[in-house]
N, C-alpha and C positions, 0 to 999 in steps of 0.2 A: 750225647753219643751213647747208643747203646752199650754197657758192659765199662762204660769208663770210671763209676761209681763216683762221678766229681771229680774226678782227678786231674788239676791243673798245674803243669810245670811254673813254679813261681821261682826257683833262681839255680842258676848254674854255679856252683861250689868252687874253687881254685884251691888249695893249700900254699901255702905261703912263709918262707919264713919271717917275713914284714908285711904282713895284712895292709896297715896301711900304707904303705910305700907301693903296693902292685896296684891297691885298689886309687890311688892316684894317677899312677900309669895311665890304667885299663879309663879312668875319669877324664883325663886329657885325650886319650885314641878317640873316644866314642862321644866326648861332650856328655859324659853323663854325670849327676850330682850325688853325694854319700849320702844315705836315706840314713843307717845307722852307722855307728863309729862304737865299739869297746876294744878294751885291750889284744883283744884275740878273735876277732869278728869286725868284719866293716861287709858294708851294702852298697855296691849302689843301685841308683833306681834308673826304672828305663823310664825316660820321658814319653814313649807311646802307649805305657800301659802295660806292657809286657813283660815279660819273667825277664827278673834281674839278676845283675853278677854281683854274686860273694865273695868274701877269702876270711881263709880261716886261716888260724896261727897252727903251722906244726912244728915242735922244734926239733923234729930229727926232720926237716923236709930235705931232697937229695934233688936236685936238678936232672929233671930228666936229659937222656943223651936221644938225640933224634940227627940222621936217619940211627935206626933202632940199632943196635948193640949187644950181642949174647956176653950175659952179666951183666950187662950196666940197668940200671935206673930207664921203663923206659915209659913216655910217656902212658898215663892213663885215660887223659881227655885232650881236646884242643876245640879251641873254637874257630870258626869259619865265617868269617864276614865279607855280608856283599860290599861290592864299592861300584860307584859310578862311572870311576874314573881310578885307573889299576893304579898308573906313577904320578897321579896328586896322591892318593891315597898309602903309595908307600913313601913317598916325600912327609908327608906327614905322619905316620908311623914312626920312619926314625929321628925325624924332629922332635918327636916325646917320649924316644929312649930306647924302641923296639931295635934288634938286632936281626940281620939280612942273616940267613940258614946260608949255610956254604951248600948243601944239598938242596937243589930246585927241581922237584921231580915231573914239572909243566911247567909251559911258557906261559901259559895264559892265569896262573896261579904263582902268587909267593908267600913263600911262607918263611915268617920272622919269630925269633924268641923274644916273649917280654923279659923282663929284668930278673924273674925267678928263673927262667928258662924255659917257660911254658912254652911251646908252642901256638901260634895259632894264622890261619892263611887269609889270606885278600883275593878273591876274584872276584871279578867284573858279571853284572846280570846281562 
């Protein structure tokens, strides 16, 4: 691609204050395996090849508050996952921990926090 100088998204970051504990989470949501594991860093890998999900140790990390909040903490990223199917896919979400947002801002999207409080949504393609 013109003007991209190589430039290829190879993983999406989280902060965490249990690296490993989210990136088991985010391991059981998605079926994905830990490529690396250190004290303050885990990986996992995407089985199709594609840019994978990090966490990193922060130890002042703050939960973000969503819907958003003047002063509080508020979210910086979330991630968006397709599903084939909306209520097997949040059945299975909070089967491995994820928590249902009291704010649903569409019907046809839900969005849950993992266990750090990240946000991130389920809709259907």
């Amino acid at each position: 691609m013109p003007g991209s100088e190589g430039l290829r998204l190879h993983a999406t970051v989280l902060g965490a204050p249990d690296p490993l504990a989210l990136a088991d989470f985010y391991g059981r949501l998605l079926g994905w395996d830990i490529r690396t594991q250190e004290p303050d860093w885990v990986t996992l890998a995407n089985p199709s090849g594609g840019p994978g999900l990090s966490f990193q140790l922060e130890d002042g990390y703050r939960r973000p508050v969503w819907p958003e909040q003047p002063g509080e903490q508020q979210m910086l990223v979330h991630l968006d996952l397709l599903v084939d199917d909306l209520a097997a896919a949040c059945a299975h979400a909070e089967a491995v921990g994820a928590e249902l947002a009291a704010f649903q801002p569409q019907d046809d999207v839900r969005v849950y926090f993992d266990p750090a409080g990240h946000p991130f949504c389920l809709f259907e393609h």
